[in-house]
N, C-alpha and C positions, 0 to 999 in steps of 0.2 A: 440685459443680455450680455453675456460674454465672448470676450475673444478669442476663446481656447479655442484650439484646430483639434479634432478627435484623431489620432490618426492611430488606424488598422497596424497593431505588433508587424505584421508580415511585410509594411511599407518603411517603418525603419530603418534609419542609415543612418553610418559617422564617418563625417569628412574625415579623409586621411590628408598626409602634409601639401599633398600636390593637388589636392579637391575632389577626389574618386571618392565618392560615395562606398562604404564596406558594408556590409549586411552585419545585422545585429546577430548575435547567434538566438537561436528561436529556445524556446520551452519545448524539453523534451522528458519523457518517462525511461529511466535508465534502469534493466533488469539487473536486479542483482543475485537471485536465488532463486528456486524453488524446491517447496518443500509440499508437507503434507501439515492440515493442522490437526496437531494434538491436545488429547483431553475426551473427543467427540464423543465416547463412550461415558463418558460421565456425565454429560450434559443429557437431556429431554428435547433430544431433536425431534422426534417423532417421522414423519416421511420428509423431511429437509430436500431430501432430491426434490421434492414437489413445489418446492418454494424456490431455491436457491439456484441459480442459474451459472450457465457456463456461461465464463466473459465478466460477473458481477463484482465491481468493483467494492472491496472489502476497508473498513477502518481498522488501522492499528492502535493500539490506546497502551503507554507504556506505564506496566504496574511495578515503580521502583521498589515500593513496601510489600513485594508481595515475600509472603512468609517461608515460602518455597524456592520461592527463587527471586532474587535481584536483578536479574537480565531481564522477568519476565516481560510478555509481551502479548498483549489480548488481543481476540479477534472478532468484531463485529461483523453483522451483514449487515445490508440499507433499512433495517427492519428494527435495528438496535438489538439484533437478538445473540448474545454470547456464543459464540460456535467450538473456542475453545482459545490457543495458544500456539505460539509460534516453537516447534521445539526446541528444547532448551541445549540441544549442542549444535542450532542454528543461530539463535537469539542475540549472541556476547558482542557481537558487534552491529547487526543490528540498533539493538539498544543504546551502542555507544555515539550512534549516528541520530538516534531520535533525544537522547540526551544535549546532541549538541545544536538542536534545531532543525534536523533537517526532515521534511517531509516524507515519509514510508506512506506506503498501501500495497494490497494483495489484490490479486483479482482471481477466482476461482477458473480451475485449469480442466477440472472433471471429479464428477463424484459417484463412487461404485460402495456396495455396503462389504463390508471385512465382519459377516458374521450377522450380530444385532446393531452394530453399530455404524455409521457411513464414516469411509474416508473420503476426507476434501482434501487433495490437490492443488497446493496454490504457487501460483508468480507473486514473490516480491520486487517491489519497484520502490527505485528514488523518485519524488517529480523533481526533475533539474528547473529552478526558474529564476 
């Protein structure tokens, strides 16, 4: 059995020089953009409204070799299913931040169709941790 203590992020503390307990600063989701993703019309969404939800947290997946673009930047839903790209005079920094490690995600903000095809609406975010 071990003597680890579990202790709950939110109970954290660090003694300062006179022993006052400071708060840890906590994990938080820092917005940095929102856009729309592009591509939608090329893909085989078919009723995607019918699947995809508002609120639904999105993976970003950086495609440095892509042929078209070097920023680019791909967008999953929780279904693994390609939705499209982050557009590309959004992306250059972005990508300069998933290049250097740092945690991205989108979460879907609202979806209306533009024709045959839906636009999705999305929030990108840092996780700060």
């Amino acid at each position: 059995m071990s003597n680890i203590a579990i202790i709950p992020p939110h109970q954290l503390a660090l003694a300062n020089a006179t022993g006052a307990a400071l708060p840890i600063p906590f994990q938080q989701d820092i917005l940095l953009t929102e856009c729309h993703i592009a591509g939608t019309q090329f893909r085989k969404l078919g009723d995607i409204e019918n699947v995809l939800k508002t609120g639904e947290t999105l993976l970003l997946k950086r495609e440095a070799n892509n042929k078209y673009d070097s920023n680019a930047i791909a967008i999953y839903d929780e279904r693994n299913t390609h939705l499209g790209y982050i557009p590309r005079d959004t992306n250059a920094i972005l990508a300069r931040l998933m290049d250097a490690g740092k945690l991205l995600f989108a979460k879907v903000v609202g979806i209306t169709r533009n024709g045959n095809w839906p636009k999705i609406d999305i929030q990108i975010f840092l996780k700060d941790i």
